[in-house]
Every structure is written in structure tokens, then in C-alpha cells.
C-alpha positions in Angstrom: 0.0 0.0 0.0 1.4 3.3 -1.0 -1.0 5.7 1.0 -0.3 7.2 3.7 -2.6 9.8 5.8 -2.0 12.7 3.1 -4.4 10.4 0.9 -6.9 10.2 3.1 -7.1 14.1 3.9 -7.5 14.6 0.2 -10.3 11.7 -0.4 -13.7 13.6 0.1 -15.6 10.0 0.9 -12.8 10.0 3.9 -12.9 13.4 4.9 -16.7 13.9 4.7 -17.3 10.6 6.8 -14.6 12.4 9.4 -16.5 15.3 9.2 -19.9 13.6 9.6 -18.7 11.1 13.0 -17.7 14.6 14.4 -21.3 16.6 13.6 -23.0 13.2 14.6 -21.3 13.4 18.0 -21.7 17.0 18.6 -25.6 16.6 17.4 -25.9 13.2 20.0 -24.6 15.3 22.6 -26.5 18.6 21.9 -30.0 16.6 21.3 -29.7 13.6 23.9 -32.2 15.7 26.1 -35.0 15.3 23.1 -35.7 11.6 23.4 -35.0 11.4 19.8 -32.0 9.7 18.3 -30.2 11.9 15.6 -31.0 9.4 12.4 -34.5 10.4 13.3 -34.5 13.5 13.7 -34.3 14.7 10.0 -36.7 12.3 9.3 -39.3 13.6 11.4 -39.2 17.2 10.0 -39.3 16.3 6.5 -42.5 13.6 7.7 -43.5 17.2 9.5 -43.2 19.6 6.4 -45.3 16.9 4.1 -47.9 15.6 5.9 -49.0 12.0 3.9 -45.8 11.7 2.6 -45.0 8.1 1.3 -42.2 5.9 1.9 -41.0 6.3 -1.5 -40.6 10.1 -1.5 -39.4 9.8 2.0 -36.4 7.5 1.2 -35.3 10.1 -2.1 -35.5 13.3 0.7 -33.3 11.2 2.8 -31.5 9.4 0.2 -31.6 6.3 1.8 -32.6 2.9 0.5 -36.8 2.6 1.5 -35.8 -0.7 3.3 -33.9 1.5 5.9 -36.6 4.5 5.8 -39.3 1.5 6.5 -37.4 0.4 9.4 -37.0 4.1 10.6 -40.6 4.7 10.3 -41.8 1.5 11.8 -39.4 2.4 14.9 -41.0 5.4 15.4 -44.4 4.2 14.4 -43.8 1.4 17.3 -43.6 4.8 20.2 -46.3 6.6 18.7 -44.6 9.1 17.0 -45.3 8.8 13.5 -48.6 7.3 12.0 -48.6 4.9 8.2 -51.6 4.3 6.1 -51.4 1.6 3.8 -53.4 2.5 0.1 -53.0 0.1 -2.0 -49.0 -0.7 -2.6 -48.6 2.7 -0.9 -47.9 3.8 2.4 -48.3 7.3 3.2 -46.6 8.4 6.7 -47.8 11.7 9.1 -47.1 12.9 12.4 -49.2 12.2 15.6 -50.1 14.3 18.3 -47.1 12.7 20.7 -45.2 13.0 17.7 -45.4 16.7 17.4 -44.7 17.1 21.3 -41.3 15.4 20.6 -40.2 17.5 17.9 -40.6 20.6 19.6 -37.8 21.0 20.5 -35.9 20.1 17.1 -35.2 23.8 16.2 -33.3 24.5 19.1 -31.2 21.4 19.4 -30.6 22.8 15.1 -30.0 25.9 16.7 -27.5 24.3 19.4 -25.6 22.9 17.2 -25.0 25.1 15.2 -23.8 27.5 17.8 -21.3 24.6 18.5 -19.8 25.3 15.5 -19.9 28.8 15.8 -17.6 28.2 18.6 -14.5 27.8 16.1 -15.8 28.5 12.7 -16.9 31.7 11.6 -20.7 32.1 9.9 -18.8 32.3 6.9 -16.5 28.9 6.5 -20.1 27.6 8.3 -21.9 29.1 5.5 -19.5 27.9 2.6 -18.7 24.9 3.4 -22.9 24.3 4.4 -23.5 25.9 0.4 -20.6 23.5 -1.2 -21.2 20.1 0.7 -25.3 20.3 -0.8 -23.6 21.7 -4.4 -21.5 18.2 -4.4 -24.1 16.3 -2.8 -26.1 17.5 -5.9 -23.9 16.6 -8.4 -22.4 13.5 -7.3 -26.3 12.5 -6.9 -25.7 12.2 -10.5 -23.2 10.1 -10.8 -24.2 6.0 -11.7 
């Protein structure tokens, strides 16, 4: 093996799954208090922002495979916080009640960390980098 660490700093699949573990800690520890775990935490504002939304649509917002969104959904289906209809070969998932309680408090554990970042970037590396990671995301999206 030739590489050494210099490869690995220059690899964006490296460096963006380095950057990732460290925003997933920083989000565990900022939203631990919500009773949510971070995977589901997206899931439930986009589940929030288009009520009936089926699995299928679900899975391309979260760009996940809908196997995984299922399981997500069924998990939070199981504690009451998310609702599925079945029409059909389509199932359509919305927020309950309880779920709406729990989330809450989603923009301010955003908010949180965010400010956790502001702690040693500035709003404008946050902003950047925020603008070029979903420009790349776009674009490799394409890629087959």
C-alpha cells in the first residue's frame, strides 16, 4: 500500500465521513435531552413539512434505500410518533399528536448545534462549506 494519511485528507468520501462522526457526536450530545435519536431527527421534519408523505418520496428526501426509511418509520411508528396508512402498494406516513410534542424542540437542538460550531468556525466557513457540501451532494447524486 502506497497511502499514507496525506491520501486520506485529500479523499472527500474520507474526509466527509470524518467530518460527519464529528457533527454526529456534537448533534448526540446537543440533542440527547429530546428523546430522539439523531437518524430520526431529519426524518421527522421532512415527515413534518409533508404531511402524507409516502415511503418512496421519504427515502429520495433522505437518500436512503426505502428498506432503511421503512425500518425508521416503523421504529417510530412502534412509540407513537409517527402514523402509516397503507393504500393500496402505498404507504403514506404523518405525524401524531405525541409526535409533534417530541419534535418541539428540534429547532433548538438545530440551533444548538450550530452554535457549536460557531464556537470555532466563523458564519462564513459555516456558510461555505454548508453551500458546497449540498452543491457536491447534488452533483455527485448524478453520478451512476
Amino acid at each position: 500500500m502506497k497511502s499514507d494519511e496525506s491520501t486520506l485528507r485529500r479523499c472527500l468520501f474520507f474526509t466527509s465521513n470524518r467530518l460527519s462522526n464529528i457533527l454526529r457526536r456534537i448533534a448526540n450530545d446537543v440533542c440527547s435531552d429530546s428523546g430522539i435519536a439523531v437518524p430520526y431527527i431529519y426524518l421527522l421534519i421532512i415527515v413534518n413539512q409533508y404531511p402524507q408523505i409516502t415511503i418512496n418520496e421519504l427515502s429520495a428526501k433522505l437518500d436512503i434505500a426505502p428498506s432503511t426509511c421503512t425500518r425508521f418509520v416503523n421504529a417510530l411508528v412502534k412509540d407513537g410518533i409517527l402514523d402509516k396508512k397503507q393504500e393500496w402498494k402505498t404507504v403514506h406516513v404523518s405525524i401524531t399528536e405525541k409526535g409533534k410534542l417530541k419534535t418541539e424542540g428540534i429547532d433548538e437542538s438545530i440551533n444548538k448545534v450550530y452554535q457549536k460550531c460557531m464556537e470555532v468556525m466563523s458564519k462564513e466557513e459555516y456558510e461555505t462549506l454548508a453551500s458546497l457540501i449540498v452543491e457536491a451532494a447534488d452533483k455527485l447524486n448524478k453520478v451512476k
